[in-house]
N, C-alpha and C positions, 0 to 999 in steps of 0.2 A: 419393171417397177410397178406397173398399175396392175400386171397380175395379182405381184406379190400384196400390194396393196388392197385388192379384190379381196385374196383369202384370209385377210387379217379384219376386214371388216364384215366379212361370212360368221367370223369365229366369235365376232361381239355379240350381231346378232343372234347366233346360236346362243351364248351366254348367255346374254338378255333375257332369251323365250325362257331359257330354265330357269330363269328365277324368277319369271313370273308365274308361271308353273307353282314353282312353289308357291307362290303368293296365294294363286287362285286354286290350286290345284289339292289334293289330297290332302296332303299335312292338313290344309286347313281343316277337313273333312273329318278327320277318322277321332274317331272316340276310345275312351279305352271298354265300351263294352266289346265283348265278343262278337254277336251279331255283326256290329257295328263294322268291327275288322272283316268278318267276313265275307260282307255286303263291298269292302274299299277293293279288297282282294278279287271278288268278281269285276268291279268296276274295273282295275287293272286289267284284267285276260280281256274283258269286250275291249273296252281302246286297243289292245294289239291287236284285236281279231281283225277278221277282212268283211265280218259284216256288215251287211248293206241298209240294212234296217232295223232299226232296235224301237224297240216300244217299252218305255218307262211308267210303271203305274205306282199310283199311292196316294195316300193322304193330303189335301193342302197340308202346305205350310211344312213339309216331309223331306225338302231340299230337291224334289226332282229335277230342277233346272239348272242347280250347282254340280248333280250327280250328268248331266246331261255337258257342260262345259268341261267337266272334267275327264269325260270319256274324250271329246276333242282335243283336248289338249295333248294329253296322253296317247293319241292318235299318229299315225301318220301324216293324215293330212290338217295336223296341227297350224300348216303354215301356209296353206289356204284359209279362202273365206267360212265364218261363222256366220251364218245370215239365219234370223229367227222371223219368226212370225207367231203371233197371238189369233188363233184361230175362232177364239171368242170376240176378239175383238174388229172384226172387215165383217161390216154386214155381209149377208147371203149373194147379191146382185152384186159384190164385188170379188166374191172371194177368186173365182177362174182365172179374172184378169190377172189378180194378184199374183199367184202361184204360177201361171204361166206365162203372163204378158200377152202381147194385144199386138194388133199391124196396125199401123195407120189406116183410120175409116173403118174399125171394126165396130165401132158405136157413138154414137154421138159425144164429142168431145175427143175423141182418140185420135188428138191431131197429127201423132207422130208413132214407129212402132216404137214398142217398152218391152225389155225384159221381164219375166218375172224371176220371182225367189228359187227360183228350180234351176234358172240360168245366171242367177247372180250368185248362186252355191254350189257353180259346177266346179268340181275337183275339191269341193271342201264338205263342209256339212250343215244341212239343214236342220233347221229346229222347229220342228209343229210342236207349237206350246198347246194346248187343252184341245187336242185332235177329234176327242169325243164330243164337242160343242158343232164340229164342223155338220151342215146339213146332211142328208144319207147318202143325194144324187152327185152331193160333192166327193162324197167321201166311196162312191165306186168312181169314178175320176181318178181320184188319187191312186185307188188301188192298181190301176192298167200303169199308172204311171212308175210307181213301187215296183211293178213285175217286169215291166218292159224298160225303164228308165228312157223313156222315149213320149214322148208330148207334141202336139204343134200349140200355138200361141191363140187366144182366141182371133176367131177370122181371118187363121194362117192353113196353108193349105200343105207345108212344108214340117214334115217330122224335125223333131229337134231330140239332137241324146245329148244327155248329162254322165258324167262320172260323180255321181255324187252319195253319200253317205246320212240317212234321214234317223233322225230321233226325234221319236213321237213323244208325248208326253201325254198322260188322263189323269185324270179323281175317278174316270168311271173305271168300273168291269165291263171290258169291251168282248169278252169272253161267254158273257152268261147269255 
């Protein structure tokens, strides 16, 4: 009885996600121009893909962040966590802790160890909102972390792996 009960209430919540999907997801998105279809069509093949890092660029105001939830959703690891971060927004002196978490005693106030968003997003996907604001020294950090998917915490001595899925988001040309 409590199996059968198990997979009848699996089958809601599957229901449920897809229609929020649609809620949040594409339909809402797509336009009738062409570009427009074409760009939803891409956005479809990356959510299947098994890509591990996607870097989103364009204009404010361009939907990158809609186009970014909706690659998750569309995802497999849909049903994990969505954990973002505004990377314009954690001064410079906090950003490490942020993104990796901290031990107990690793600086003044660090009364206890913390996660960061690298370990609060593992098995699902991360969201670096405006990556091009992030300082340079931070931003080769990130990168050993991107290639390796492996971190220790600040004032940890202990590698930590993540499975996890990162879309970045810019206004810049991180290119030129």
């Amino acid at each position: 009885k409590n199996a059968l009960e198990a997979q009848q209430l699996r089958q809601q919540v599957d229901s449920l996600r897809d229609e929020v999907v649609k809620e949040l997801g594409i339909e809402e998105v797509v336009g009738p121009s062409k570009p427009m279809q074409e760009l939803m069509e891409f956005v479809r093949k990356v959510a299947g893909s098994g890509a591990e890092t996607i870097l989103i660029q364009g204009e404010s105001g361009t939907g990158k962040d809609l186009i970014a939830k909706v690659i998750h959703a569309r995802s497999e690891r849909r049903q994990q966590p969505f954990v973002a971060i505004n990377c314009s927004a954690i001064p410079e002196t906090l950003m490490e802790a942020e993104l990796f978490g901290h031990e107990r005693g690793a600086f003044t106030d660090a009364y206890e160890q913390r996660p960061g968003r690298f370990e609060l997003a593992d098995g699902g996907t991360l969201f670096l909102d405006e990556i091009g604001e992030m300082p340079p020294q931070m931003q080769v950090k990130l990168l050993r972390v991107l290639q390796e998917r492996e971190f220790e915490r600040v004032g940890g001595r202990e590698p930590i792996r993540v499975d996890i899925r990162v879309l970045a988001l810019t206004n810049q040309d991180l290119l030129a």
